[in-house]
DRENTILUM-577248 format. One record per residue (C-alpha): residue number from 1; x, y, z. Coordinates in Angstrom, 2 decimals. Layout:
<sites>
   k       u       v       w
 NUM       X       Y       Z
...
</sites>
This chain:
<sites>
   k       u       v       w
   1  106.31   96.66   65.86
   2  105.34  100.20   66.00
   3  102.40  101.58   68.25
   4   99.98  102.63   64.91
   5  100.65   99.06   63.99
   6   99.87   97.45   66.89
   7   96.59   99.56   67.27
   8   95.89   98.84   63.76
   9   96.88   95.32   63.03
  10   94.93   93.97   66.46
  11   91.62   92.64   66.37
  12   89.99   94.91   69.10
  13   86.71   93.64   68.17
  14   87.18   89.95   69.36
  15   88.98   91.04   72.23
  16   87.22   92.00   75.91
  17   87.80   94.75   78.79
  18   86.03   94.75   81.59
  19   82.68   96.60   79.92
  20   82.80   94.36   76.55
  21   84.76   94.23   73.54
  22   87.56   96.90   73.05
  23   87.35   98.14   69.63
  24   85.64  101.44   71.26
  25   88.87  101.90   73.01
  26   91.15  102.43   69.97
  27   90.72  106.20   70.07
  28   91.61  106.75   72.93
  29   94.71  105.02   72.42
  30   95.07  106.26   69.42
  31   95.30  109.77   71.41
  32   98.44  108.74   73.30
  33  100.24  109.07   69.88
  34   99.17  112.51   69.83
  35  101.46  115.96   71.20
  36   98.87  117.47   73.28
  37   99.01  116.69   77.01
  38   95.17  117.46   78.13
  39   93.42  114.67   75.58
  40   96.84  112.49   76.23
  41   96.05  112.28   79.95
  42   92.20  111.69   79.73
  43   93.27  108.94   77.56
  44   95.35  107.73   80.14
  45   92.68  107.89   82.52
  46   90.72  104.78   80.26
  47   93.47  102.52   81.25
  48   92.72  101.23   84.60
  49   89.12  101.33   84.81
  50   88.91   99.47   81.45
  51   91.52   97.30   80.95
  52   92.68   96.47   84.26
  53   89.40   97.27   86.53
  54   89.93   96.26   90.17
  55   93.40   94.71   89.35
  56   91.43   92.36   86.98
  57   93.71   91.04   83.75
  58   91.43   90.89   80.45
  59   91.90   89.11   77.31
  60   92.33   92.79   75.68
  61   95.12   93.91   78.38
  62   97.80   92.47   77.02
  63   97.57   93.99   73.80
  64   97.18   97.09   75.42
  65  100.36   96.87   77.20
  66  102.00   96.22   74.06
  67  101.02   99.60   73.02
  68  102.24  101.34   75.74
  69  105.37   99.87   75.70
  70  105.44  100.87   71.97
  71  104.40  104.19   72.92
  72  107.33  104.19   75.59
  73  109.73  102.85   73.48
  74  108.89  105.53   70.58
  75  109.02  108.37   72.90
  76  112.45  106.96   74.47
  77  114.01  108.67   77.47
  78  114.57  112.24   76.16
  79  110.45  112.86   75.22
  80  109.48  110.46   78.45
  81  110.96  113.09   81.21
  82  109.57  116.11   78.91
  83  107.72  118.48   81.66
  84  104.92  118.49   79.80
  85  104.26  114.80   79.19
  86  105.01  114.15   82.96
  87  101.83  113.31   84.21
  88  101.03  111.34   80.83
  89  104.31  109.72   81.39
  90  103.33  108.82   84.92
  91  100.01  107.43   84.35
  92  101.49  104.78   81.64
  93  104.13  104.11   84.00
  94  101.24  103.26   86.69
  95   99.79  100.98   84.09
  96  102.88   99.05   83.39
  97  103.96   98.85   87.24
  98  100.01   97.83   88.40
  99  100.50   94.80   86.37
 100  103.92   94.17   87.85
 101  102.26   93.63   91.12
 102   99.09   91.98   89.82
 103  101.34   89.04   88.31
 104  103.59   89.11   91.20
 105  100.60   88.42   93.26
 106   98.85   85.82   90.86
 107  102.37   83.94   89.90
 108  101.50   81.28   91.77
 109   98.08   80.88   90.29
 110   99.46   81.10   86.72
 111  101.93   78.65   87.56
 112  101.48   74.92   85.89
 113   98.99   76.34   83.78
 114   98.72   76.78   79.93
 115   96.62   79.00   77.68
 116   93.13   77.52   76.57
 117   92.96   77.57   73.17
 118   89.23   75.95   72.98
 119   87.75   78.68   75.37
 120   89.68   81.34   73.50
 121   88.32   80.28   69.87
 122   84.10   79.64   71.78
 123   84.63   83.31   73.03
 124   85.17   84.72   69.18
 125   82.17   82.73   68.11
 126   80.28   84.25   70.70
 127   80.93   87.58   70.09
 128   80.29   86.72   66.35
 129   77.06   85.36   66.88
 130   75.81   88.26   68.98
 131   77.45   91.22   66.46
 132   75.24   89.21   63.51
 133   72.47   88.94   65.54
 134   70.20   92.56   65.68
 135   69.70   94.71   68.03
 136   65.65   95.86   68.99
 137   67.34   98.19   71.47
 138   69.81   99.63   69.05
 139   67.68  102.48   67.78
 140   66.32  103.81   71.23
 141   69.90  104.30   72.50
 142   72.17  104.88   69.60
 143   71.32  108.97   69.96
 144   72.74  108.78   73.60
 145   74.72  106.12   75.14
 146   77.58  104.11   73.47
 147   77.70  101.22   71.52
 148   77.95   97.42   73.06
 149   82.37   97.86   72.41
 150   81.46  101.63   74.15
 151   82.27  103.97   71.13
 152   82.87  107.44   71.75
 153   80.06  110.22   71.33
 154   81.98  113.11   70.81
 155   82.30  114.45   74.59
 156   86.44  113.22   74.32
 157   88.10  110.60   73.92
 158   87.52  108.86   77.45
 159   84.25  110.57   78.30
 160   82.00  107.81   76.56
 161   84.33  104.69   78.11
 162   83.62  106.95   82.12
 163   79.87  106.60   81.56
 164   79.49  103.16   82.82
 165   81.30  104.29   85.95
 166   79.45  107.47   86.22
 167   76.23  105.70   86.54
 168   75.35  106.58   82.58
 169   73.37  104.05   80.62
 170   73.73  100.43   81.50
 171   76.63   99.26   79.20
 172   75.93   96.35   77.06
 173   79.49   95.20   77.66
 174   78.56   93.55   80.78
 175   76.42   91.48   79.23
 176   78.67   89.92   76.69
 177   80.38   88.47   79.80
 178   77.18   87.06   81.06
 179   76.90   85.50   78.16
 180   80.34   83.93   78.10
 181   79.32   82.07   80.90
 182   81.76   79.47   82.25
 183   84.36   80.86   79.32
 184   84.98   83.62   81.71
 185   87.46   82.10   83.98
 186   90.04   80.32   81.43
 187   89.61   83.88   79.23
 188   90.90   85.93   82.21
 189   93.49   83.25   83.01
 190   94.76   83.13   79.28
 191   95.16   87.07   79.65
 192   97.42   86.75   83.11
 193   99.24   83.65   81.12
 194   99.86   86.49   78.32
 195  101.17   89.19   80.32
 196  103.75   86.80   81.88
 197  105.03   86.13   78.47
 198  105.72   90.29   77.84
 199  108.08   90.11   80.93
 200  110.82   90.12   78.43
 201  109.52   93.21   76.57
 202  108.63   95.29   79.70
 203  112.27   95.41   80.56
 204  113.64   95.63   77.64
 205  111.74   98.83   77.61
 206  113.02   99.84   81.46
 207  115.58   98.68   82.83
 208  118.04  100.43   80.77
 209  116.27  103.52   81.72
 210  117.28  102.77   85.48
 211  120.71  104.18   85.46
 212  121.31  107.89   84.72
 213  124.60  109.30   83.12
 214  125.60  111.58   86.26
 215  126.16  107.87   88.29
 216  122.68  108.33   89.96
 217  119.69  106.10   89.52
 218  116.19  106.68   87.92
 219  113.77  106.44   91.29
 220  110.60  106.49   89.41
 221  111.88  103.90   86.74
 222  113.10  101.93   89.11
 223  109.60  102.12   91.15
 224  108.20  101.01   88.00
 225  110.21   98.20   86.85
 226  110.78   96.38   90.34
 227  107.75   94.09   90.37
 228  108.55   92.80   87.00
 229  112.20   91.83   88.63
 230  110.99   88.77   89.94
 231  108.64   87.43   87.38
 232  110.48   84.10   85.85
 233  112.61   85.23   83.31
 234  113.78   88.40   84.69
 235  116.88   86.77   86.34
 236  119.49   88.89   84.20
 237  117.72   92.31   84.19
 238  117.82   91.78   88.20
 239  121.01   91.13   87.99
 240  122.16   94.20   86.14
 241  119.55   96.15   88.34
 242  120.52   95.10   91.72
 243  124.30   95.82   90.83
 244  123.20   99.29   89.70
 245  121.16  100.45   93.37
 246  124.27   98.39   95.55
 247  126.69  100.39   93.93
 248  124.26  103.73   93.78
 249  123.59  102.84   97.70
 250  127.62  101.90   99.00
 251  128.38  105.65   97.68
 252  125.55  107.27   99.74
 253  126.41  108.83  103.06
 254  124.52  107.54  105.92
 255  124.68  110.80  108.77
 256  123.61  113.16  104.91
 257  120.06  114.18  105.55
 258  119.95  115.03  102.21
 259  120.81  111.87  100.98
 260  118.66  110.10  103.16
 261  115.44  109.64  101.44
 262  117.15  107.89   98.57
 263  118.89  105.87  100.55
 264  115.74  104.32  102.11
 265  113.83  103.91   99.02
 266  117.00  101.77   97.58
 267  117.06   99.52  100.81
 268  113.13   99.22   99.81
 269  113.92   98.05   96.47
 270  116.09   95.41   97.79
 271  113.48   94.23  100.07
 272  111.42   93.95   96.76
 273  113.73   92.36   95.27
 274  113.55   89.44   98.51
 275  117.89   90.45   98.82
 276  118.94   89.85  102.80
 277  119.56   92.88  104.71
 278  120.20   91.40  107.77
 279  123.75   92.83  107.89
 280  122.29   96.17  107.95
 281  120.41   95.49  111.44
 282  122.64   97.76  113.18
 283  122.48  100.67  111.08
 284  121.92  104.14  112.63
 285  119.17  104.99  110.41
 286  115.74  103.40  112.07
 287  113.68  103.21  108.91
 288  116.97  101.27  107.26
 289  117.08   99.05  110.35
 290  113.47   97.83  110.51
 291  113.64   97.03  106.45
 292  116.22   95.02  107.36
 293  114.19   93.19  110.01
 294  111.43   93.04  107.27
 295  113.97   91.23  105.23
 296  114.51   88.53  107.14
 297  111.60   88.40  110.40
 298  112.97   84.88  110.99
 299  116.53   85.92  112.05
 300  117.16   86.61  115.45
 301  116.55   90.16  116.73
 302  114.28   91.03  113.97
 303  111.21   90.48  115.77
 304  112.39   92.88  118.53
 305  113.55   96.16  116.28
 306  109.84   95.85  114.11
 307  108.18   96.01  117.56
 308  109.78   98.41  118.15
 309  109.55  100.19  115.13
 310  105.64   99.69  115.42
 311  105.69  101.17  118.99
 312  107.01  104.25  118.08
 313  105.05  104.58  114.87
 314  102.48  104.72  117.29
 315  103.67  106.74  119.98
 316  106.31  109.39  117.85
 317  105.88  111.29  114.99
 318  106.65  108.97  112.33
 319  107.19  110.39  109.41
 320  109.92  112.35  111.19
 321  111.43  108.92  111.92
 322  110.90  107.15  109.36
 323  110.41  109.12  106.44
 324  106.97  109.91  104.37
 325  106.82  106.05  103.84
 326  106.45  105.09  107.07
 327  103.22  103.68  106.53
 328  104.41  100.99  104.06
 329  107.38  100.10  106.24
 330  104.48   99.48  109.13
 331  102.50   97.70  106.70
 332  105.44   95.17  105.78
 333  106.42   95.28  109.85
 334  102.90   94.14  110.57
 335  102.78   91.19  107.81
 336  106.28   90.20  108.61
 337  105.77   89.69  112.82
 338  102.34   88.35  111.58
 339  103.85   85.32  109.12
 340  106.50   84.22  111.85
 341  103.59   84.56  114.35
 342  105.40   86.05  116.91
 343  104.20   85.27  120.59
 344  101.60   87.37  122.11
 345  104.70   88.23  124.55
 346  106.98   89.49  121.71
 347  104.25   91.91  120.52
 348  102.83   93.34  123.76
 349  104.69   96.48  123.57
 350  102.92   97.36  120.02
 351  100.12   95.95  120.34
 352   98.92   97.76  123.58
 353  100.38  101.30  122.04
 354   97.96  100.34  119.23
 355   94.96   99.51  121.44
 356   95.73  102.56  122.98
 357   95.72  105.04  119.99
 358   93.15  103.59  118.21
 359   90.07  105.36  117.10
 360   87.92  102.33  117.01
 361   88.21  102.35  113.24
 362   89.01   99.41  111.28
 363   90.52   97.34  114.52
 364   90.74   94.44  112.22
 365   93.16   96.73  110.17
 366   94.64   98.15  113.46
 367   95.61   96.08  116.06
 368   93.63   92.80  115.92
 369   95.67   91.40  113.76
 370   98.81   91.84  116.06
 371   96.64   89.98  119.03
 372   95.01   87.34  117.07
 373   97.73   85.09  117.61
 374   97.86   85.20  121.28
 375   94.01   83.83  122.10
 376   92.85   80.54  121.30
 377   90.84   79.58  118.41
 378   87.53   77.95  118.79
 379   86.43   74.82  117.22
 380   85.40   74.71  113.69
 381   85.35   79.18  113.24
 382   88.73   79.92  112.32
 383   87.86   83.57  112.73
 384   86.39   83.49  116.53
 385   88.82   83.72  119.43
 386   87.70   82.90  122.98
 387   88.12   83.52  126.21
 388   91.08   82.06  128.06
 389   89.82   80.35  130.86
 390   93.33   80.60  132.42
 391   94.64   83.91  131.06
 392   98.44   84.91  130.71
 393   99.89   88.02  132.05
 394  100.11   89.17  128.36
 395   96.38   88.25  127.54
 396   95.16   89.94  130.47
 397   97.16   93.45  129.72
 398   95.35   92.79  126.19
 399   91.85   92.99  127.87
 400   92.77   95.89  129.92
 401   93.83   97.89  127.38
 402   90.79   97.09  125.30
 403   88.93   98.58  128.82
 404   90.55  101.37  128.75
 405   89.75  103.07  125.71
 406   86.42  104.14  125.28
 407   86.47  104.12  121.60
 408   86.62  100.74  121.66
 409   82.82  100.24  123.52
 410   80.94  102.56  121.22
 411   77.45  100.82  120.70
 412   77.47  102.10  117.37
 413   80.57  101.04  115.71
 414   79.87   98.09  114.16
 415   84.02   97.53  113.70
 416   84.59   97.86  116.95
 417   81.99   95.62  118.28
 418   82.93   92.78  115.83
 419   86.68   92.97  117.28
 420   85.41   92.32  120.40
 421   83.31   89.29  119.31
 422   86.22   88.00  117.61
 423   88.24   87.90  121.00
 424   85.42   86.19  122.33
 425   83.75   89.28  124.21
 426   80.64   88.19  123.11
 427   78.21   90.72  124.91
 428   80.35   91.17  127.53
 429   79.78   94.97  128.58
 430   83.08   97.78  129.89
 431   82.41   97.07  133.21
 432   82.18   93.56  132.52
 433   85.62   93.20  131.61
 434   86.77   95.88  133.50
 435   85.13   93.32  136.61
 436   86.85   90.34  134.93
 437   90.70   91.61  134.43
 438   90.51   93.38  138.25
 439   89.56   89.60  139.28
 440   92.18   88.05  137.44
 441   94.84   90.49  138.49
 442   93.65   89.89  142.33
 443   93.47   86.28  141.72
 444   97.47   85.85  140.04
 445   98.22   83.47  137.50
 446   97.45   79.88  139.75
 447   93.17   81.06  140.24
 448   92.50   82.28  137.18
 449   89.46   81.44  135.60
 450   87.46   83.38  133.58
 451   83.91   82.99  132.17
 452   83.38   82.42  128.40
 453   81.10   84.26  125.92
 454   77.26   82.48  126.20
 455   78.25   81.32  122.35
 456   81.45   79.18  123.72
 457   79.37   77.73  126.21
 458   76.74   76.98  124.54
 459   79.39   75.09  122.27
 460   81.17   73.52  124.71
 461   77.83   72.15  125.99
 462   76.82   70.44  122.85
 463   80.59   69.14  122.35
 464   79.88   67.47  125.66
 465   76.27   65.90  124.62
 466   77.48   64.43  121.17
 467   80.84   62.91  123.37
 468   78.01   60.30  125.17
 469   77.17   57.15  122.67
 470   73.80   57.55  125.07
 471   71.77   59.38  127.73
 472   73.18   58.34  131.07
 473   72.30   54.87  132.49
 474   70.29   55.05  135.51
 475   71.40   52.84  138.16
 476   70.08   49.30  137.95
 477   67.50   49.09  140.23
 478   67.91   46.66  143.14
 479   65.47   43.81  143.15
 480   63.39   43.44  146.44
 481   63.51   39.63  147.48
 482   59.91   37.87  146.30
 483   57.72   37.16  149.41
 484   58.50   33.86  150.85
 485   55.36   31.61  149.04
 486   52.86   28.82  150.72
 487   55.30   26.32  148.83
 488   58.60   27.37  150.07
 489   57.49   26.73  153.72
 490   58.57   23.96  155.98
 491   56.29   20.95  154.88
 492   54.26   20.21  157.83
 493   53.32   16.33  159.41
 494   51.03   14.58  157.20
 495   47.64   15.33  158.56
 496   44.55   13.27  157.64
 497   43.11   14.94  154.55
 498   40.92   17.93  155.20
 499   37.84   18.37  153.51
 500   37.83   20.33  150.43
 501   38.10   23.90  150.77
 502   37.09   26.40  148.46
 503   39.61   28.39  146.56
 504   40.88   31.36  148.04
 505   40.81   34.35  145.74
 506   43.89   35.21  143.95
 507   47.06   36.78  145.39
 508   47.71   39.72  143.60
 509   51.42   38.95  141.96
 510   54.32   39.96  144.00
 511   57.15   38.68  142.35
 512   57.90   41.96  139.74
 513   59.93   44.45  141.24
 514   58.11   47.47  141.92
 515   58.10   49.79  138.61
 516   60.60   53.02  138.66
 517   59.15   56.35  137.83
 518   60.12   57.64  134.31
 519   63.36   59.47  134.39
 520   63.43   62.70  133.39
 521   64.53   64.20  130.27
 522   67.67   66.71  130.66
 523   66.70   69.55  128.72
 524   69.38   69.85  126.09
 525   71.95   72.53  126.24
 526   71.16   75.57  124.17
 527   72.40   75.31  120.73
 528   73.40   78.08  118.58
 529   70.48   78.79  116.54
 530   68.74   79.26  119.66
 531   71.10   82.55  120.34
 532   70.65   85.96  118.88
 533   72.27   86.34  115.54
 534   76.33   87.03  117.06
 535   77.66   90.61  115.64
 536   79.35   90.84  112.19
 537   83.07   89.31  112.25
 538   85.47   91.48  111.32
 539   87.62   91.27  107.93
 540   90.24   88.98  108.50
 541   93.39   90.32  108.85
 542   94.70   91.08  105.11
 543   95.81   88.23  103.12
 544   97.24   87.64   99.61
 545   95.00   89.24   97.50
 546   95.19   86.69   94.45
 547   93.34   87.16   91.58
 548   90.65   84.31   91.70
 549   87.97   85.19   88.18
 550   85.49   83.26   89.28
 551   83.49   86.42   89.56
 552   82.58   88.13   86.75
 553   86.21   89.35   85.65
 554   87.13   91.71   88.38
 555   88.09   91.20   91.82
 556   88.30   93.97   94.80
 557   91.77   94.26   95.74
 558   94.62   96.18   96.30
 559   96.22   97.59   93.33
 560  100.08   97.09   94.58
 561  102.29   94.46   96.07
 562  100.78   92.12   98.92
 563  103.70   91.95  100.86
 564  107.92   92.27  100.99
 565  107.92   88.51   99.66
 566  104.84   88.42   97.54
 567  103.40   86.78  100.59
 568   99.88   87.71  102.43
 569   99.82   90.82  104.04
 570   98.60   94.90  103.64
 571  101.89   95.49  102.12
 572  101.66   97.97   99.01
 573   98.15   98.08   99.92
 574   98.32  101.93   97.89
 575  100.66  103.07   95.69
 576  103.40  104.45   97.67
 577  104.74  107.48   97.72
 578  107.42  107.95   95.21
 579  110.66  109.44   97.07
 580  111.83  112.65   95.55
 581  114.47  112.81   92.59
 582  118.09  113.84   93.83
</sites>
């Protein structure tokens, strides 16, 4: 099907972006069949935000990648690398590869389930009802804002569908998914469950773009095409794919600097593409060697070469070793030594480089997440650490690094204080710690003991309360033997019977042991609403963004790859860098 008939033949009105129903879109699609570049890329530029807003799948995406595949496929390779179109070309390129990673990440969501027909077929009668039912707002803003579907106003063809994010009028959009209510979660998984099923037609589109005439290989194509690679059903385009960059890569020259850069983003690609590269662990390229390590973390000596790799990203200049990538090779270091959880021990070297250099911004992003590992967990708060009360060697080089650098103790970094909280600072001042590590160091590894934060304490108190069934048991008290009585006396000799006497007053009653005093009530240990409100914890350490639409549509996220095996992890966290054509 062509790209007019797609845009013509598809009900845009019953289908939703992210700001309401997507009929308003259609001319600025309807630009991208056009020849001149400047409306072309503002066109482009209504993609994203609209029909894949914070890496968000809609029921109207998928229709929308159908016409940009059609668009692609019309223009085929000749127009597509046309100087002129380049940045158009790009940006629809972008599209296509941003839902690559977005279904990559969300595969295992998707999986098992099936498209709801019901919630589909509710949503059109909703949007029916409210297009027959009028507007009393429709006259005060039809002169300047767009409609409820956002329909241009005559300042270009993506200048009405920016308003909403410029802060313009409120767009009624929104509220259409208010009103869809609970339908809002099955739509948006019904649009992922759609998109799967165009894996086929993506690279049919791409992958025979991959491989140029002159032997070489398409970099940006390839860029483009690899997260679709291992979608289910992909299996034979990866096949023909990963023969192409093997052979492309075997007839590259290792020591050629000017080779180099390709070389590295091919040995990416096959990290992608989850290939082993363990046999390349001894390769005299360092950016080639710590991929490989990436690879495969769980092999032995791959553990080793990312520390070090993350040492001297730290401590050299790295893009000199290891290319203008080099932060998405340390991105994929730190999530691989993270997901074996290497020891504390195994990590020291990067971590205290890290500690070191840091700024105080973003720890949690920095070098928490190498540390985390390496101090205990408390009970019940998955993201506090505490104190060790007997602290390794490693732990204690840790908390003296964390001394050191004064970046790490300024009052008003908010980021920097929660990192210490999460190590189970607490309040703990510099000179605190500084105190504390000088007494462990004196003290050597058999009289260590350290204090813990006044929130672990008051926690390990309370653990200790509930543990008794009762308050303690006071000792029995011992009984004090009764006064011997007038009966239990020897019996004297009869005697004649005295005359009668009268009766002596009572004795006051000394058989009761004398009474204990009232024990006293142990005031009960501190609990944790009693404590000041602890500082902000830190972001956890990043994790598999998955698309979960229980929100309204759209979920913050990264727009690329989570990790080198679709794991958790900052991984792709930006676009990267696309290496430079040969």
């Amino acid at each position: 099907m062509t790209a007019s008939n797609i845009l013509e033949t598809t009900d845009w009105s019953h289908l939703l972006h992210a700001h309401g129903t997507a009929e308003g879109a259609v001319p600025a699609l309807k630009t991208l069949q056009g020849e001149d570049p400047d409306p072309m890329a503002e066109a482009v530029d209504v993609l994203e935000p609209y029909f894949l807003r914070q890496s968000t799948p809609y029921p109207a995406t998928p229709a929308a990648l159908r016409y940009v595949l059609a668009i692609l496929a019309e223009w085929g390779a000749e127009r597509a690398g046309d100087e002129s179109l380049a940045d158009v070309a790009e940006g629809l390129s972008i599209f296509v590869r941003n839902i690559g990673f977005l279904l990559r990440r969300c595969e295992e969501d998707l999986a098992g389930r099936a498209v709801d027909a019901q919630a589909a077929q509710r949503a059109r009668e909703i949007l029916d009802e409210r297009a027959a039912a009028p507007d009393p707002a429709a006259g005060a803003s039809a002169s300047g804002s767009a409609s409820a579907a956002g329909t241009p106003d005559g300042a270009g063809a993506a200048g009405a569908h920016a308003a909403p994010e410029r802060g313009g009028p409120p767009a009624k959009g929104d509220d259409v998914w208010e009103a869809l209510g609970e339908l809002r979660d099955p739509l948006i998984y019904n649009a992922g469950l759609e998109l799967m099923g165009l894996t086929s037609e993506v690279l049919d589109v791409f992958v025979p773009r991959v491989p140029r005439p002159n032997g070489r290989i398409d970099l940006e194509t390839l860029d483009t095409v690899v997260p679709w690679l291992v979608l289910p059903g992909a299996d034979d385009a990866r096949t023909a794919v990963l023969a192409e960059v093997c052979d492309r890569l075997d007839g590259l020259d290792p020591a050629d600097p000017r080779q180099r850069e390709e070389r590295r983003t091919l040995v990416q690609v096959l990290v992608d593409l989850k290939e082993d590269l363990s046999g390349l662990g001894e390769d005299e390229d360092p950016a080639v060697r710590a991929l490989a390590a990436i690879s495969r973390p769980e092999h032995e000596g791959a553990v080793p070469e990312l520390v070090r790799a993350l040492q001297r990203m730290t401590e050299e200049d790295p893009e000199n070793v290891y290319g203008p990538t080099w932060t998405e090779i340390r991105d994929q270091a730190d999530s691989a030594v993270i997901r074996v959880k290497a020891p504390l021990e195994a990590l020291l070297p990067a971590a205290l480089a890290r500690i070191g250099a840091s700024t105080g911004f973003l720890p949690d992003h920095d070098w928490l997440p190498l540390v985390t590992h390496g101090f205990p967990p408390s009970d019940g708060e998955v993201w506090e650490r505490l104190l060790p009360e007997t602290p390794s060697d490693a732990q204690i080089q840790v908390l003296a690094a964390l001394a050191d650098n004064p970046h790490q103790w300024d009052p008003g970094n908010e980021h920097a204080v929660a990192a210490r909280s999460y190590l189970g600072l607490g309040s703990m001042s510099r000179e605190e710690l500084r105190a504390l590590v000088d007494r462990h160091r004196a003290a050597g590894p058999g009289g260590r003991v350290t204090r813990v934060s006044r929130r672990a304490a008051a926690r390990a108190a309370q653990s200790a309360q509930s543990a008794q069934a009762a308050p303690p048991t006071l000792p029995t008290p011992v009984v004090q033997p009764a006064p011997p009585t007038r009966t239990a006396q020897a019996v004297p000799p009869t005697q004649p019977t005295p005359p009668a006497q009268p009766t002596p007053p009572a004795q006051p009653a000394q058989f009761a042991p004398p009474t204990l005093p009232t024990p006293v009530v142990q005031p009960a240990p501190p609990t944790r609403t009693a404590q000041a409100a602890p500082p902000a914890q830190p972001t956890p350490p990043a994790q598999p963004a998955q698309f979960a639409p229980s929100a309204l549509g759209p979920q913050p996220g990264p727009t690329g790859d989570a990790s080198a095996d679709g794991g958790a992890g900052p991984s792709h966290a930006e676009r990267p860098a696309r290496a430079p054509q040969p």
